[in-house]
C-alpha positions in Angstrom: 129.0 50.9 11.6 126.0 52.9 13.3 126.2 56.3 13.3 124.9 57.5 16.4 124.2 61.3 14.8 122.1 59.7 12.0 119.8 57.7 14.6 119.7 60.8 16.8 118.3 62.6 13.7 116.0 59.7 12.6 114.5 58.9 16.2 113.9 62.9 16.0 112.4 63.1 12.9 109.9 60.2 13.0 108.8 61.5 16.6 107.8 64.9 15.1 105.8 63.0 12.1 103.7 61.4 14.6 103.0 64.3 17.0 102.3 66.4 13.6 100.2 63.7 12.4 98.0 63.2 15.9 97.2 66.4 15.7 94.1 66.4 13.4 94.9 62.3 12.8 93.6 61.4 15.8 92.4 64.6 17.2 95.0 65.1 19.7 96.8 68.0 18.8 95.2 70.4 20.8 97.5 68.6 23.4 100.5 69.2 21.3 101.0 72.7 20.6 102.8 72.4 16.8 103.9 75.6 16.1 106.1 75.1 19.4 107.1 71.8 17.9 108.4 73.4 14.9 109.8 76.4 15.9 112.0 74.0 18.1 112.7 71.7 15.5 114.1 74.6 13.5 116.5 75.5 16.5 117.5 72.4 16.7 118.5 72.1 13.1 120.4 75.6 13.3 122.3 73.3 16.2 122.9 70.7 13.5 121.1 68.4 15.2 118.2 67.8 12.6 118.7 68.4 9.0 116.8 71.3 7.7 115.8 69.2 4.2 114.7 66.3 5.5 112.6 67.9 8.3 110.3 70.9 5.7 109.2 67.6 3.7 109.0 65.4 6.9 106.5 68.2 8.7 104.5 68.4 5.7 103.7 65.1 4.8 103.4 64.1 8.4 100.3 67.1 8.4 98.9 66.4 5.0 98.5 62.4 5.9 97.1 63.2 9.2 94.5 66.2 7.7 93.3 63.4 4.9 92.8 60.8 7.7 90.9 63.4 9.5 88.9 64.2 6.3 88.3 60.7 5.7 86.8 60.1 9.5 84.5 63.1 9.6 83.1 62.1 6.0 82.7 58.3 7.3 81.0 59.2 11.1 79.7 62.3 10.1 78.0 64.3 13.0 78.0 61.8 15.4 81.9 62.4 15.5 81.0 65.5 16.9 77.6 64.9 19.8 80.1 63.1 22.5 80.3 65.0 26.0 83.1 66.6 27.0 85.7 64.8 28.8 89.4 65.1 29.1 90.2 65.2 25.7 87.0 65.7 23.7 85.4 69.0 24.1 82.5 70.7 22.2 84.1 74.1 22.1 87.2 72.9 20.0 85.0 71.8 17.5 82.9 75.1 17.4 85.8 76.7 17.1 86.8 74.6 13.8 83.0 74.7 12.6 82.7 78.9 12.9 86.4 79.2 10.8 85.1 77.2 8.5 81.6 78.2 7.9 83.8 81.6 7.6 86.6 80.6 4.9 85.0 77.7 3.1 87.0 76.1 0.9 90.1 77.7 2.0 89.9 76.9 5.0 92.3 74.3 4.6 94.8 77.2 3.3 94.8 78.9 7.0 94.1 76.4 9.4 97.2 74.7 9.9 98.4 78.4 11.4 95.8 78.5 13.2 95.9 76.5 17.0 93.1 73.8 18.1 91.1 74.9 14.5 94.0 72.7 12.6 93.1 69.6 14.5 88.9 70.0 14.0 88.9 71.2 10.6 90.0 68.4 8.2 86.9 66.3 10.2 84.3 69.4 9.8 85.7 69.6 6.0 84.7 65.9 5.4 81.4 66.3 7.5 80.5 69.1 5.2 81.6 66.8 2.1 83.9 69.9 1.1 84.9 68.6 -2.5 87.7 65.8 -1.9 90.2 66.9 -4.5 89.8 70.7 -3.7 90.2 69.8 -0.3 94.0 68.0 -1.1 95.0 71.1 -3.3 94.2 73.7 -0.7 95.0 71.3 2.3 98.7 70.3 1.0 99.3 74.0 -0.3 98.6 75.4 3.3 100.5 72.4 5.0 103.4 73.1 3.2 103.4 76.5 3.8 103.1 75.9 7.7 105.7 73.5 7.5 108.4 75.8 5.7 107.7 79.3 7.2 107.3 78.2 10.7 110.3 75.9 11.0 112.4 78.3 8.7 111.4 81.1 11.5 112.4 78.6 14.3 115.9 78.0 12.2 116.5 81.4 11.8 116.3 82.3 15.5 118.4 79.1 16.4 121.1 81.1 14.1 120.9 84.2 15.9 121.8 82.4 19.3 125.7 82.4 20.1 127.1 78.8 20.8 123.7 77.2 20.3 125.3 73.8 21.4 125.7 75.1 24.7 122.7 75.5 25.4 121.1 72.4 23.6 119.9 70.8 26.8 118.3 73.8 28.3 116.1 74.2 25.3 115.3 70.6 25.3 113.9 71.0 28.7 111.9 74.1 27.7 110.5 72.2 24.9 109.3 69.8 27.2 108.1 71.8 29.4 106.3 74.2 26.6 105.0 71.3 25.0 103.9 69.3 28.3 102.3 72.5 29.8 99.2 73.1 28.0 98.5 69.3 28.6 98.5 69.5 32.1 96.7 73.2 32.2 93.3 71.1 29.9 93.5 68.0 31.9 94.1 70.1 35.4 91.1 72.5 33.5 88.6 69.5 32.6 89.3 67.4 36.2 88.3 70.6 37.9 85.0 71.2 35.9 84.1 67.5 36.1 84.3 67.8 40.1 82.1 71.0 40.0 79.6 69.1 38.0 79.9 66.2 40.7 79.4 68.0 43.3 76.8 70.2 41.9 74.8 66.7 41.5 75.6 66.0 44.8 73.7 69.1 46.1 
């Protein structure tokens, strides 16, 4: 029969692989904040509610697939990728952000950024702009991805053990994960409606 536990922990699992892969997938993850994701996924697999094995691998492959389609769009659209106007999601700064820590790094890059917020999402595109070396760029990229995967969910699984009757308070950290994950999306969106009024009513003048 179904065990509800197991869907709990699937439904969980594949939800994380798709934030983790948005963010430099489809260029959302400055949206997402995923060290917060992860940090809560390892609480909640102190809680027993997501297994610890499955999730490391999950995380990682879920940011290495998304970092190689990111690759494989900046190296397709090239700058152009890169010369839209700001708007509510797009804007020119995260990108100069990604650009100035790679022109910094270079190839290793792709070891760091992962750790590093809003720079994880950009860099696999600026990497395949600048036609960084494809196989150098899956070696360093998957090294670095695994590494964010295992030390910043092992950090958020050894504070969930730390926490007295962790099932107690299951629900409470569900809502702060929702509300730590949510905020930063409202703060840009709140932050780029307000400059795009500015702008109108500067025109307006």
């Amino acid at each position: 029969m179904f065990n509800i536990n197991n869907i709990i922990q699937t439904g969980g699992l594949l939800l994380i692989a798709a934030v983790i892969f948005g963010e430099s997938g489809m260029f959302i993850g400055f949206f997402f904040p995923g060290d917060t994701l992860l940090l809560s996924a390892g609480v909640f697999a102190a809680a027993g509610k997501l297994s610890l094995v499955s999730l490391i691998p999950v995380i990682a492959i879920a940011a290495i697939l998304g970092d190689n389609t990111g690759y494989h769009i900046g190296k397709r659209y090239g700058r152009r990728l890169f010369k839209k106007p700001d708007g509510l999601v797009f804007r020119q700064e995260y990108v100069a952000r990604a650009e100035k820590f790679y022109e910094k790094y270079g190839s290793k890059a792709m070891l760091l950024a992962h750790f590093v917020p809003v720079v994880r999402t950009f860099a696999p595109a600026v990497a395949g702009v600048g036609k960084m070396n494809y196989k150098q760029f899956v070696l360093f990229d998957a090294v670095g991805d695994t590494a964010w995967a295992i030390i910043v969910t092992l950090i958020g699984y050894w504070f969930g053990t730390k926490i007295h009757n962790l099932d107690h308070y299951i629900l409470l950290a569900v809502v702060a994960v929702m509300v730590i994950t949510l905020g930063p999306t409202l703060y840009h969106v709140t932050k780029a409606l307000n400059e795009k009024r500015s702008k109108d009513k500067t025109k307006s003048s």
